[in-house]
C-alpha positions as CSV (number, residue, x, y, z in Angstrom):
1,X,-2.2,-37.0,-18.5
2,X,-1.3,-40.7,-19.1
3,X,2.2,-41.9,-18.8
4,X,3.5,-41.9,-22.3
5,X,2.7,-38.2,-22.7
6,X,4.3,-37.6,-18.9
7,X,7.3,-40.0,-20.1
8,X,7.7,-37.9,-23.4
9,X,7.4,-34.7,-21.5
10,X,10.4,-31.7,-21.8
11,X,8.2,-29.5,-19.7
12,X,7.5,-32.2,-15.9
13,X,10.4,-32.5,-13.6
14,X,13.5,-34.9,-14.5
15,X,12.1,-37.2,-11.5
16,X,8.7,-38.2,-12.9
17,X,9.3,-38.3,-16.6
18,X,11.7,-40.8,-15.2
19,X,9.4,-42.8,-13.3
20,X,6.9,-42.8,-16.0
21,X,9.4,-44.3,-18.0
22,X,10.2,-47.0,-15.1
23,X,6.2,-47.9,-15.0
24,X,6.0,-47.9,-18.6
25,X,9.4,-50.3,-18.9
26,X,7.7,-52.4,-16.4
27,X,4.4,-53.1,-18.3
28,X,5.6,-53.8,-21.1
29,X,7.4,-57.3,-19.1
30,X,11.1,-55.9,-18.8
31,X,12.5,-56.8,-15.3
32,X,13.9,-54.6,-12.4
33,X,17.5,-55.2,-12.6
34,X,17.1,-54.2,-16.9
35,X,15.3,-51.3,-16.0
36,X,17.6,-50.3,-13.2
37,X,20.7,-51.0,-15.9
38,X,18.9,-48.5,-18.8
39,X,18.2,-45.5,-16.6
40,X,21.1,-45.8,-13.9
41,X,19.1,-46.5,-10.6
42,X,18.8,-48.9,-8.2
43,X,16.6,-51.8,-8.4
44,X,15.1,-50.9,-5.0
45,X,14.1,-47.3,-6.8
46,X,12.7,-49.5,-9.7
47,X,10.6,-51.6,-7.5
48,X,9.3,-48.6,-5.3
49,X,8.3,-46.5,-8.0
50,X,6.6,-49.2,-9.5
51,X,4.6,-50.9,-6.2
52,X,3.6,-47.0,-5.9
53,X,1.8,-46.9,-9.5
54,X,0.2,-50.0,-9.2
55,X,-1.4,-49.1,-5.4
56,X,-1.7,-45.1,-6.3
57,X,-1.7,-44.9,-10.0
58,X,0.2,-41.6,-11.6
59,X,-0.7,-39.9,-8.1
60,X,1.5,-42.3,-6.4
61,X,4.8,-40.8,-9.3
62,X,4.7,-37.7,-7.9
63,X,7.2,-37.1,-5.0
64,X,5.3,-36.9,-1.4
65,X,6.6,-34.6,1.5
66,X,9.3,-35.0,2.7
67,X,10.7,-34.0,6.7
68,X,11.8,-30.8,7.1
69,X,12.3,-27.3,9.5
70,X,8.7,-26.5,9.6
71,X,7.8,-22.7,8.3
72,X,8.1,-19.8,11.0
73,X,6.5,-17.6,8.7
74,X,2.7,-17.7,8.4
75,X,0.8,-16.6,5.1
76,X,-0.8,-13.3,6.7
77,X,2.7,-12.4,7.4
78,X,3.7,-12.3,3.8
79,X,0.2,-11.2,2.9
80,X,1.5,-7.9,5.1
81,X,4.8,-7.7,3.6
82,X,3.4,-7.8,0.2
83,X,0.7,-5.4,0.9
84,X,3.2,-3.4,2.6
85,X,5.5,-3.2,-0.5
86,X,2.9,-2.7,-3.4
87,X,0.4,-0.5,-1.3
88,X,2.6,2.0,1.0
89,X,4.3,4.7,0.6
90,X,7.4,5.3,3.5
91,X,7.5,7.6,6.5
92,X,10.0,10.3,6.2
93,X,12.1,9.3,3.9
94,X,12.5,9.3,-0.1
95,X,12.1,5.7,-0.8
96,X,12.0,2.4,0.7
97,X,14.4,-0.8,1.2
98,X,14.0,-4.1,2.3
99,X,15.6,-3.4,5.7
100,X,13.3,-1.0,6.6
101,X,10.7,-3.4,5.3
102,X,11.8,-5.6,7.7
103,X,11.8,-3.5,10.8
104,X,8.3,-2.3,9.6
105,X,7.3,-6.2,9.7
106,X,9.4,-7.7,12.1
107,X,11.2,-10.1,9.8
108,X,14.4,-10.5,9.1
109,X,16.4,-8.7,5.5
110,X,17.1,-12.0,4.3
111,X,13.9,-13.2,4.7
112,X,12.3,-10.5,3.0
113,X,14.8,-10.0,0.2
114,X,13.1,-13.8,-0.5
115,X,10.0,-13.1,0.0
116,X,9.8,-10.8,-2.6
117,X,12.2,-12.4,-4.8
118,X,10.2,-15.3,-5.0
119,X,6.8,-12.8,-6.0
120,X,9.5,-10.8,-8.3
121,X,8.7,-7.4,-6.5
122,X,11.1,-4.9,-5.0
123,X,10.8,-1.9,-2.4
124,X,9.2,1.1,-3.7
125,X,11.6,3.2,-5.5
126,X,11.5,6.9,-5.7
127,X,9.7,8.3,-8.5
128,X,11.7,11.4,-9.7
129,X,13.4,11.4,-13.1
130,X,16.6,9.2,-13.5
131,X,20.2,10.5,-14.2
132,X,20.6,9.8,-18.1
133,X,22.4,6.8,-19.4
134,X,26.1,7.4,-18.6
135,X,27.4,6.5,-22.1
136,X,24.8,8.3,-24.1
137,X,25.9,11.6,-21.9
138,X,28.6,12.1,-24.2
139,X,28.4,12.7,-28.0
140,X,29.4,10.1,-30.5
141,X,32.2,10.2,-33.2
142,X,32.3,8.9,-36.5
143,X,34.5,5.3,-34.9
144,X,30.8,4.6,-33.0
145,X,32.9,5.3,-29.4
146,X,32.0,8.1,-26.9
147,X,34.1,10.6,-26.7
148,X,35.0,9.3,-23.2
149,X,36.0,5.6,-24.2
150,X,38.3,6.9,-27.1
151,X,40.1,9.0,-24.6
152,X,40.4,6.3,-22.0
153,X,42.0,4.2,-24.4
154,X,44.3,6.7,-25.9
155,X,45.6,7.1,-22.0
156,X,46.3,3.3,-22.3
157,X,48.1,2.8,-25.4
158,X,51.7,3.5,-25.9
């Protein structure tokens, strides 16, 4: 991509449509403290962002790593957990939850509530038929209420 298509972009994070905008202010002559002024930042921002694009080019934009808790969890673990949820059926019981997940993989609940919230999976689930729709239980009359909501608000009203 070149910069005017990144600094025009809806889609790229807030950060780097930003800088692009920096780089392309700063070609076309304007200086640091104007460019700081227009998009609220510090002239030391301005002047980083644009010593990185001139020694990195638009690879040099994107934010590098920065220091952090390293992971506990390794990839075959989540590989497991994964495998575990879409592949297995449980031992002994009618369906599956995530703490039980968890024993099964020696991880923690929370971890694995975010494990698979971040893959948008869940625990297998039983498979017999569901209980109905609670409101559609009950026939409707002629006002479009259930039977059950036009008595619960005829207990209400004085």
């Amino acid at each position: 991509m070149e910069l005017s298509a990144i600094a025009g972009s809806q889609s790229l994070s807030f950060g780097l449509v930003t800088r692009a905008k920096i780089v392309l202010m700063s070609a076309e002559g304007l200086s640091n403290r104007d460019i700081a002024a227009k998009i609220d930042y510090s002239t030391q921002s301005v002047a980083l962002w644009w010593r990185r694009y001139r020694e990195r080019g638009i690879a040099g934009l994107h934010d590098e790593l920065r220091p952090g808790r390293p992971r506990t969890i390794v990839d075959e673990q989540v590989a497991e957990l994964i495998q575990k949820t879409l592949q297995s059926k449980p031992r002994g019981r009618i369906h599956c939850s995530v703490r039980s997940l968890a024993k099964e993989t020696a991880l923690s609940a929370p971890t694995v509530q975010r494990i698979l919230k971040a893959f948008g999976l869940q625990p297998p689930i039983p498979s017999w038929p569901k209980p109905k729709d609670y409101v559609n239980t009950f026939p409707r009359n002629n006002t479009g209420f259930t039977s059950f909501q036009r008595v619960g608000a005829s207990l209400y009203s004085t």
